[in-house]
KEMAR-119810 format. One record per residue (C-alpha): residue in three letters; x, y, z; residue number from 1. Coordinates in Angstrom, 2 decimals, decimal comma, padded with zeros to 5 digits, always signed. Layout:
<sites>
('Ala'; (X; Y; Z); NUM)
...
</sites>
This chain:
<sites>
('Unk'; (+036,82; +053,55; +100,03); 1)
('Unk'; (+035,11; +050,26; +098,89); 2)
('Unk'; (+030,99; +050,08; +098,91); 3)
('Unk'; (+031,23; +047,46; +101,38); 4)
('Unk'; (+033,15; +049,61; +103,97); 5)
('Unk'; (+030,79; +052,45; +103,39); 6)
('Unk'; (+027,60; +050,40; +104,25); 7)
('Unk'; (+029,08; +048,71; +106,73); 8)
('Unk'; (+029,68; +052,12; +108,28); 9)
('Unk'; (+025,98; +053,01; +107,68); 10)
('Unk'; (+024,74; +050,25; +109,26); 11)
('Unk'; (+026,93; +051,23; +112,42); 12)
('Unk'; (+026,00; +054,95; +111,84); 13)
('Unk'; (+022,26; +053,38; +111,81); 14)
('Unk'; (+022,38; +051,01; +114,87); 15)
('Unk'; (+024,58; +054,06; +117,06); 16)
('Unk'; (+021,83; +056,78; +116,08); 17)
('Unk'; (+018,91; +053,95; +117,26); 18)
('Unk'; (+020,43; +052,72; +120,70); 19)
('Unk'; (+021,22; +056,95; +121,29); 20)
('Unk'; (+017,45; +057,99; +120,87); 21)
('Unk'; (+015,74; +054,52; +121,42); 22)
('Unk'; (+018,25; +054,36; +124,54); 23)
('Unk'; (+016,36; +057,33; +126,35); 24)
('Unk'; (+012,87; +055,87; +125,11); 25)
('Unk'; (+013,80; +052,27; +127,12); 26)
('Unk'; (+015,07; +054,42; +129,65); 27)
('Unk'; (+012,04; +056,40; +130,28); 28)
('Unk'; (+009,88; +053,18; +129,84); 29)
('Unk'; (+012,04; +051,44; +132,53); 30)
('Unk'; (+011,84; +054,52; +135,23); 31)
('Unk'; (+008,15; +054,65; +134,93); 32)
('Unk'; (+007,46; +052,56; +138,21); 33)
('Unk'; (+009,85; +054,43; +140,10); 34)
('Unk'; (+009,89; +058,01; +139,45); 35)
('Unk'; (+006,01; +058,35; +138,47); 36)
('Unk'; (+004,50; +058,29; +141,93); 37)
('Unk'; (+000,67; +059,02; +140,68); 38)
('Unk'; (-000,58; +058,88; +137,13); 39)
('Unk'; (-000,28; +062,19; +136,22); 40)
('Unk'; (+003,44; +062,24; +137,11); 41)
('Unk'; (+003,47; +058,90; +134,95); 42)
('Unk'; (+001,36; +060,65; +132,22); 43)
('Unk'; (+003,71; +063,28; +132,15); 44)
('Unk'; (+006,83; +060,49; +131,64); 45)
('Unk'; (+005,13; +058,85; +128,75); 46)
('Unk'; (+004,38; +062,10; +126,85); 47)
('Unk'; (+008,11; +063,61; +126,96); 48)
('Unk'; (+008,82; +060,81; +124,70); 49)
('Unk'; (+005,59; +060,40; +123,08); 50)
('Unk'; (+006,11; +062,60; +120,10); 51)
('Unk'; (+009,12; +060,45; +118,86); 52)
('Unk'; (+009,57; +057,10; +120,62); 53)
('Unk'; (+007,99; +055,82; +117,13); 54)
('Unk'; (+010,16; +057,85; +114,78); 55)
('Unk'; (+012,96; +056,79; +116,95); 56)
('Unk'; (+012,44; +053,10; +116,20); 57)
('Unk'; (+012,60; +054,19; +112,56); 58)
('Unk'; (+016,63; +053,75; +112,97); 59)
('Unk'; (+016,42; +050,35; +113,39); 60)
('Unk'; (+013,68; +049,54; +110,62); 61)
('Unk'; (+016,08; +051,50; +108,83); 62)
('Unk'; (+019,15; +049,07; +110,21); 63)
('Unk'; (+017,61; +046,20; +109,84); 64)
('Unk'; (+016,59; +046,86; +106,01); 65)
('Unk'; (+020,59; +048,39; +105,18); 66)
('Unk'; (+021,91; +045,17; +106,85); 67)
('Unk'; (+019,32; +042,75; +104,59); 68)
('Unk'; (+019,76; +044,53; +101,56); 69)
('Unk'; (+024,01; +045,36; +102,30); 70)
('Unk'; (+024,98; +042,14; +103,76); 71)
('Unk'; (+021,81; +039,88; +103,08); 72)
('Unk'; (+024,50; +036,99; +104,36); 73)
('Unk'; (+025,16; +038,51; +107,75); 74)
('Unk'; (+021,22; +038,81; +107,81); 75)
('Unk'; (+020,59; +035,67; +107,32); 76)
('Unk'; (+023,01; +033,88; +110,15); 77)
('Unk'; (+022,75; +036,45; +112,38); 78)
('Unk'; (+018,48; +036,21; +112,36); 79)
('Unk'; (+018,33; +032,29; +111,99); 80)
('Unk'; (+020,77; +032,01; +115,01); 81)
('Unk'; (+019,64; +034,47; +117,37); 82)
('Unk'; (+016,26; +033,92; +116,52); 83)
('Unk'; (+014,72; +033,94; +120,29); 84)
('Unk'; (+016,14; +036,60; +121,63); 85)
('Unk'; (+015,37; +039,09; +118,36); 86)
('Unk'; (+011,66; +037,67; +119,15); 87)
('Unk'; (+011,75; +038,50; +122,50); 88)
('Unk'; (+012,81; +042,23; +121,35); 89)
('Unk'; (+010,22; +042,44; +118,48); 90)
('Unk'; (+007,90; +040,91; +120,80); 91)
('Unk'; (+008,18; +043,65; +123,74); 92)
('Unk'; (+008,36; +046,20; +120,89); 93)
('Unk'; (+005,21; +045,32; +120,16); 94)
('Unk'; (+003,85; +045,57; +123,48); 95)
('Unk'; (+005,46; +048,46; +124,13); 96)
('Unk'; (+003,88; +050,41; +121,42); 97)
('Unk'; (+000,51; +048,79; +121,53); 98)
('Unk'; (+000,63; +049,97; +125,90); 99)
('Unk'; (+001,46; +053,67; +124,70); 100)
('Unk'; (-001,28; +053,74; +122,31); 101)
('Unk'; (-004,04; +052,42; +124,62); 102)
('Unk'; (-003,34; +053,24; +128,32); 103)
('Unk'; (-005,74; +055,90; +128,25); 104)
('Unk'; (-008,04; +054,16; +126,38); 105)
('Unk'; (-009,71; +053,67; +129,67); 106)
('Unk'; (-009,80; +055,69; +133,10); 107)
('Unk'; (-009,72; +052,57; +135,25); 108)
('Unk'; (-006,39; +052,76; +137,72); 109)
('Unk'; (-006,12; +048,93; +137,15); 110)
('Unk'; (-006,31; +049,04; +133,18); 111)
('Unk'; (-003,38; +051,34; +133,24); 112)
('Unk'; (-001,41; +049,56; +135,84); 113)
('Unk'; (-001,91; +046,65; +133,13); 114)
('Unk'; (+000,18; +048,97; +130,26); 115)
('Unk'; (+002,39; +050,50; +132,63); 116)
('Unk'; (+003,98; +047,18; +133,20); 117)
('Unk'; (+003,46; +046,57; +129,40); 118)
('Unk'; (+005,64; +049,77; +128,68); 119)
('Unk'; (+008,41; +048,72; +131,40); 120)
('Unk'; (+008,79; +045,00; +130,49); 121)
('Unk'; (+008,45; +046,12; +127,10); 122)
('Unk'; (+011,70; +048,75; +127,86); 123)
('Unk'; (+013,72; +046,08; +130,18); 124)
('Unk'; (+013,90; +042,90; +127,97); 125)
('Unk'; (+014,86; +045,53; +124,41); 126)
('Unk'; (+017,02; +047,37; +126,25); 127)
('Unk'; (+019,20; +043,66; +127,69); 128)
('Unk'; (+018,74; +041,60; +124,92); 129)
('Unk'; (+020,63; +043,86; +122,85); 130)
('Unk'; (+023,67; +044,24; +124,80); 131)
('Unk'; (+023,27; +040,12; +124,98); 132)
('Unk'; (+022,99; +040,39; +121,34); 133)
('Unk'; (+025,87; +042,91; +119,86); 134)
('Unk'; (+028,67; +041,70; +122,79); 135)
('Unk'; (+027,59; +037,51; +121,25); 136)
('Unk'; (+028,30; +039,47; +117,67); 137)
('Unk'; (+032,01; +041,06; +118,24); 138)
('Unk'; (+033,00; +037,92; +120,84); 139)
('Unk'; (+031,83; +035,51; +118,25); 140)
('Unk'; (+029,21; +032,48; +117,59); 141)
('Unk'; (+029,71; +029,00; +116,33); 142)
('Unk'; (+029,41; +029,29; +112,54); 143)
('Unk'; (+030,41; +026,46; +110,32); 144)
('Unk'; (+031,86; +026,51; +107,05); 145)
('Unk'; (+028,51; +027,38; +105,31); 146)
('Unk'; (+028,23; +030,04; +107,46); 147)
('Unk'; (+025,30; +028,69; +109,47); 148)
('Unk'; (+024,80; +028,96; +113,41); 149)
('Unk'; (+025,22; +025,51; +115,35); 150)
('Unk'; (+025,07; +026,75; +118,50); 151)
('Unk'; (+022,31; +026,77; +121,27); 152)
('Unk'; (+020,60; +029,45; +123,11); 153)
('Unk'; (+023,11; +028,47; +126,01); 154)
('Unk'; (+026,12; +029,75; +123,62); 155)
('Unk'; (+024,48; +033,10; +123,70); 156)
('Unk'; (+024,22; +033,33; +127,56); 157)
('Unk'; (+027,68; +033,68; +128,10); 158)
('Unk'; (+029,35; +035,48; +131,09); 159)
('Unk'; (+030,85; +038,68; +128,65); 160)
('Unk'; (+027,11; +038,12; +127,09); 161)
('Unk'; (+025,54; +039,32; +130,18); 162)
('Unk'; (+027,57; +042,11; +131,21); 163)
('Unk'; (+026,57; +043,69; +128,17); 164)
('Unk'; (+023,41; +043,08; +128,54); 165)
('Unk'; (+023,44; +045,04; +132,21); 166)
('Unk'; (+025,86; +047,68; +130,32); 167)
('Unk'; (+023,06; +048,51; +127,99); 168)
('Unk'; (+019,86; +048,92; +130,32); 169)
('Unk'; (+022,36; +050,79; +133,40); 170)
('Unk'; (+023,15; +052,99; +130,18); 171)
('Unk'; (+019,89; +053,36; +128,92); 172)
('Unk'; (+018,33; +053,97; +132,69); 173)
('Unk'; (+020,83; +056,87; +133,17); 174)
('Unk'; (+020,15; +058,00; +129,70); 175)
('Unk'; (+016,01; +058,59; +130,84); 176)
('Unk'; (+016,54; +059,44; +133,94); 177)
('Unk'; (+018,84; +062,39; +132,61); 178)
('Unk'; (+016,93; +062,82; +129,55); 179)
('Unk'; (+013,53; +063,20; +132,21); 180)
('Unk'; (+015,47; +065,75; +133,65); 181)
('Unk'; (+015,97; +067,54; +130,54); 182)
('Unk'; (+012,41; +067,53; +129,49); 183)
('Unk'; (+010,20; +067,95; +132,96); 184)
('Unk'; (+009,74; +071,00; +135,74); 185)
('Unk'; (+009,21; +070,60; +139,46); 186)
('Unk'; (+009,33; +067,40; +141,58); 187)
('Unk'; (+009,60; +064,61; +138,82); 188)
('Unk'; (+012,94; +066,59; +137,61); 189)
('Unk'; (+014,78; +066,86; +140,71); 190)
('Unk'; (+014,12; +063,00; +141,42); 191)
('Unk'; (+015,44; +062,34; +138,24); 192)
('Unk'; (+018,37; +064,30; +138,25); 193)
('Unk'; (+019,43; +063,23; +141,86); 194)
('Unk'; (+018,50; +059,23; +140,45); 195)
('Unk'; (+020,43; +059,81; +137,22); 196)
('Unk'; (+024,18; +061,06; +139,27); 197)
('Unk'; (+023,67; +057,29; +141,57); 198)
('Unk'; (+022,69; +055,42; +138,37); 199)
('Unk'; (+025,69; +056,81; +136,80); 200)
('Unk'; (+027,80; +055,65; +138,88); 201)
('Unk'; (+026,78; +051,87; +138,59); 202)
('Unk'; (+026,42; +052,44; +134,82); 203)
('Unk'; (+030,33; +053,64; +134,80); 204)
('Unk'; (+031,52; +050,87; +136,23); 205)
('Unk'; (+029,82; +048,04; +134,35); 206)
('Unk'; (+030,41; +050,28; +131,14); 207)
('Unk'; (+034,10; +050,43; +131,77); 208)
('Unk'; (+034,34; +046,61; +132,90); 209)
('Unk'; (+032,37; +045,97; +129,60); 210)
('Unk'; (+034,91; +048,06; +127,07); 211)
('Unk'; (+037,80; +046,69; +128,71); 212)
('Unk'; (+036,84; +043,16; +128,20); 213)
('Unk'; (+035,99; +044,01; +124,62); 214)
('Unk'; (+039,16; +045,43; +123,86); 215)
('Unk'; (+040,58; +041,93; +125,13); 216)
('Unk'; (+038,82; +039,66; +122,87); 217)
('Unk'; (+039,19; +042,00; +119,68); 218)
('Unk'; (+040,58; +045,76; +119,38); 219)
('Unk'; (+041,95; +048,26; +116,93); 220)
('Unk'; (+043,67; +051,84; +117,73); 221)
('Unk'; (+040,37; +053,01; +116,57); 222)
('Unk'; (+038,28; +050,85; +118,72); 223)
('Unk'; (+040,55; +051,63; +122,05); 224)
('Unk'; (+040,19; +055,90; +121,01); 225)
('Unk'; (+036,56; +055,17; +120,89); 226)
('Unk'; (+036,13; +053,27; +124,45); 227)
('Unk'; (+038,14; +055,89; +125,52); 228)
('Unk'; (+035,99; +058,79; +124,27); 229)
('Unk'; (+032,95; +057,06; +125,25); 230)
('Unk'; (+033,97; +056,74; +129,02); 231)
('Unk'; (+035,02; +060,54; +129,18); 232)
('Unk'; (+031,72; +061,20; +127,90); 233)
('Unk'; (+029,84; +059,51; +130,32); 234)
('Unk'; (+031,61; +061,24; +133,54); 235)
('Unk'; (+030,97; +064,66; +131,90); 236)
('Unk'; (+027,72; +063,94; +131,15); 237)
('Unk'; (+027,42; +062,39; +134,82); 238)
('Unk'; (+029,80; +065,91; +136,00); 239)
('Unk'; (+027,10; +068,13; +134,04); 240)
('Unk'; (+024,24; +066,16; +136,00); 241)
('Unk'; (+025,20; +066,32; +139,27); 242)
('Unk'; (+025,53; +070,16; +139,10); 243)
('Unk'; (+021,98; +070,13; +137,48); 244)
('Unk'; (+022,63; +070,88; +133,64); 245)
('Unk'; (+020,72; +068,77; +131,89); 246)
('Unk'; (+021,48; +069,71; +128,18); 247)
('Unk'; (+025,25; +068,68; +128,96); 248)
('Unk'; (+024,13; +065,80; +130,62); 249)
('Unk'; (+021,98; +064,55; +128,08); 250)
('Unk'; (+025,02; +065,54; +125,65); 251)
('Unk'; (+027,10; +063,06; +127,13); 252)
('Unk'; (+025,18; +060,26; +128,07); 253)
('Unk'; (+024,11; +060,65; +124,29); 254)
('Unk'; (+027,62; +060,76; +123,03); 255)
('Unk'; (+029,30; +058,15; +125,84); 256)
('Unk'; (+026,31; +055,25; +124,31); 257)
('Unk'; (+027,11; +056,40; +120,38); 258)
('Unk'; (+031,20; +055,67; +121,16); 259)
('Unk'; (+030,28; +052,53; +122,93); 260)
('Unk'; (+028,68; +051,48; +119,86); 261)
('Unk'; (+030,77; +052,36; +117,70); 262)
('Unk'; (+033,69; +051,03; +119,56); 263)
('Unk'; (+032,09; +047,60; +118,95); 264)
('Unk'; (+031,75; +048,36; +115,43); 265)
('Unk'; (+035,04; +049,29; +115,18); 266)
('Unk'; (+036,58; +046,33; +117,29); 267)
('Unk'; (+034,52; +043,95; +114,57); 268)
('Unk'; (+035,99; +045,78; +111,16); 269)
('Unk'; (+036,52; +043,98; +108,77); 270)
('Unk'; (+034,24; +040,89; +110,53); 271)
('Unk'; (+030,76; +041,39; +110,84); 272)
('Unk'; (+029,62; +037,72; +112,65); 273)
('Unk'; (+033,07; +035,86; +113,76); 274)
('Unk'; (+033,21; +031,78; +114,13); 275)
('Unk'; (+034,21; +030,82; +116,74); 276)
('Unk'; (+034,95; +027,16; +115,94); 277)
('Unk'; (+036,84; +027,77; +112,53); 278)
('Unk'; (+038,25; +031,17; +110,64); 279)
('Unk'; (+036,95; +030,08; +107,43); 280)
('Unk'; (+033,58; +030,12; +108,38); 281)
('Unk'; (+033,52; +033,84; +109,94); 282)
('Unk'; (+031,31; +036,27; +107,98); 283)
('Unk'; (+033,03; +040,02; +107,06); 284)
('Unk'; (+032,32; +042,65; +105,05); 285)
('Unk'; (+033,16; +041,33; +101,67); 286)
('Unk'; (+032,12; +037,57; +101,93); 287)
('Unk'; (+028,42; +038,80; +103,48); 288)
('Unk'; (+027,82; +041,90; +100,98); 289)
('Unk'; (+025,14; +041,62; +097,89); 290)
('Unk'; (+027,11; +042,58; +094,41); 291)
('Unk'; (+028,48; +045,79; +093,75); 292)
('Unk'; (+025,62; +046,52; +091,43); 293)
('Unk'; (+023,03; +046,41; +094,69); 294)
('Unk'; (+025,21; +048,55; +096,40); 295)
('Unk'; (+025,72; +050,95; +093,97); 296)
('Unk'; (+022,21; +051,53; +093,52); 297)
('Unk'; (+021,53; +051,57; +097,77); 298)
('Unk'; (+024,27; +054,40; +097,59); 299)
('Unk'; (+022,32; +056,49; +095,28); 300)
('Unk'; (+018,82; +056,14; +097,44); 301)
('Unk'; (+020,97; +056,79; +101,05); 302)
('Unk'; (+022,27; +060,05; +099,45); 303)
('Unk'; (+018,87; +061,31; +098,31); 304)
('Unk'; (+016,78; +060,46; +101,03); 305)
('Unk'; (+018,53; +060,22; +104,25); 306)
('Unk'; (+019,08; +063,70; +104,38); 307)
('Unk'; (+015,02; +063,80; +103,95); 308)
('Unk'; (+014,39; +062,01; +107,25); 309)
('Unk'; (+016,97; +063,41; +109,40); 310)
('Unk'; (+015,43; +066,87; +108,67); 311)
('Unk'; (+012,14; +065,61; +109,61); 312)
('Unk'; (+013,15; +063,93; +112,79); 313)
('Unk'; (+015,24; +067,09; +113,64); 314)
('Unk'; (+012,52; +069,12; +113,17); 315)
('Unk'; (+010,06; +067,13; +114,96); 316)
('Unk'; (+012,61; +067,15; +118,46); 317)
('Unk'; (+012,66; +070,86; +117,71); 318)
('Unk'; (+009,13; +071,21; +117,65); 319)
('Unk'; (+008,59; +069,27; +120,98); 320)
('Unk'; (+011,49; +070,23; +122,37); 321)
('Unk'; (+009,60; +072,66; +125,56); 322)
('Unk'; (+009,76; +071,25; +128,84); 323)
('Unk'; (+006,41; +069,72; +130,71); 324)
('Unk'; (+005,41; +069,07; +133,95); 325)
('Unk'; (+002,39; +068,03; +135,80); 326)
('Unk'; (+000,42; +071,37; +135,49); 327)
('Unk'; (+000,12; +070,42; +132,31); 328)
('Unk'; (-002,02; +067,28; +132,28); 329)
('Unk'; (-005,30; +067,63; +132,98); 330)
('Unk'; (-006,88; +065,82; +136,49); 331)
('Unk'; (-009,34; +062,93; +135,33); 332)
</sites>
């Protein structure tokens, strides 16, 4: 197998592993003004994920360096042209983390209304702009022959666009809710089991509407084995829900999002940014990559280390992995 076939691989291994644990983190974020009906039942939201919401967003530091260092062309185009709605993402990110880190700065109900909203706006726009973003990457931009973007913000916004967008945040909603009701006792876990089974059942259909429109514009055996897989994950997962177990749940809502991704990876192979207005300037695997050197050398540091951090993470998930609830945060 070539270098560029194995990083592109670890850059979809990288992106499926962020949108799976990230995924749960918008989710949670997102459900915050609806299942948290006082701030303790809030409180107890934010910390299920707050041992790991920032090592989760590690993946796509982690993506995001592979892809500059792998593929420094697709970097380039893909940052220049989608430049707004990568800013809106880093943006809310930034928000996002800034709200968790500060909302009980204070014990004023109105200066942690002020971060709530932070953390949800700061969980909606992430969690659409990325389906906007990867569906615009496998359906294709306008790239010209020097491989630069020419198109608009407009050409981003298109119909197949914004399905994936609503894919992505229905998937990462059910994802919470069901990872909530994984990780909480009493009240706050039956609401968010009973809210993850009717989620689910929007999130199937957009998520099956969304793969089968892939599959139109571009598809492989692989890719249509993948789609497949991911949409039998999701009703076991929304099965295992709606008969209240919430490790299978979580098990397939985690595996349905990791096929979905990698069904777009897979539908892309060998592209990685496709023209739309002429072939010749589409970017793939081997006209994008840095010299075999660089990726030589990037091999060597992914073997040592990456092992490294996925024992930490794992061990960190299996430190915090008890369930809380709200006898467990103190009254203020």
């Amino acid at each position: 197998m070539e270098l560029t076939t194995i990083w592109f691989l670890l850059v979809a291994v990288l992106f499926t592993g962020y949108f799976i644990l990230e995924g749960f983190d918008f989710g949670v974020g997102m459900l915050l003004p609806v299942l948290g009906r006082d701030d303790r039942e809030r409180r107890v939201m934010i910390n299920t994920i707050g041992p790991v919401w920032d090592g989760n967003e590690v993946w796509l530091i982690t993506a995001g360096g592979a892809m500059f260092a792998a593929f420094p062309e697709w970097y380039a185009t893909l940052f220049s042209g989608f430049y707004l709605p990568l800013l809106l993402i880093l943006l809310a990110l930034i928000a996002r983390g800034v709200a968790f880190e500060y909302r009980h700065k204070r014990p004023e109900a109105t200066w942690k209304q002020r971060w709530d909203k932070a953390i949800f706006f700061g969980s909606l726009i992430p969690a659409i702009l990325w389906g906007v973003a990867f569906a615009n990457i496998l359906r294709g931009v306008p790239l010209d022959a020097d491989h630069e973007y020419v198109g608009g913000l407009l050409n981003l916004l298109n119909p197949y666009a914004l399905l994936g967008g609503a894919t992505t945040a229905a998937l990462f909603l059910t994802h919470g809710a069901v990872f909530i009701a994984l990780k909480t006792v009493g009240d706050i876990r039956h609401r968010a089991a009973t809210l993850a089974v009717r989620l689910g059942v929007v999130t199937a259909v957009l998520a099956v509407a969304f793969l089968t429109w892939t599959l139109t514009i571009r598809s492989s055996t692989a890719a249509v084995v993948l789609a497949v897989g991911a949409a039998l994950a999701l009703l076991g997962g929304l099965a295992a829900a709606k008969v209240r177990r919430e490790g299978w749940a979580f098990t397939g809502t985690a595996v349905a999002i990791g096929l979905a991704v990698a069904t777009l990876f897979a539908a892309l192979f060998p592209n990685v940014l496709p023209s739309t207005l002429d072939p010749a300037g589409t970017l793939t695997a081997t006209n994008a990559a840095s010299t075999p050197y660089t990726l030589k050398i990037m091999t060597w540091v992914a073997v040592i280390f990456t092992p490294i951090v996925l024992a930490y993470q794992g061990w960190t998930y299996w430190v915090f992995r008890k369930r809380i609830g709200v006898a467990h945060i103190p009254q203020h």
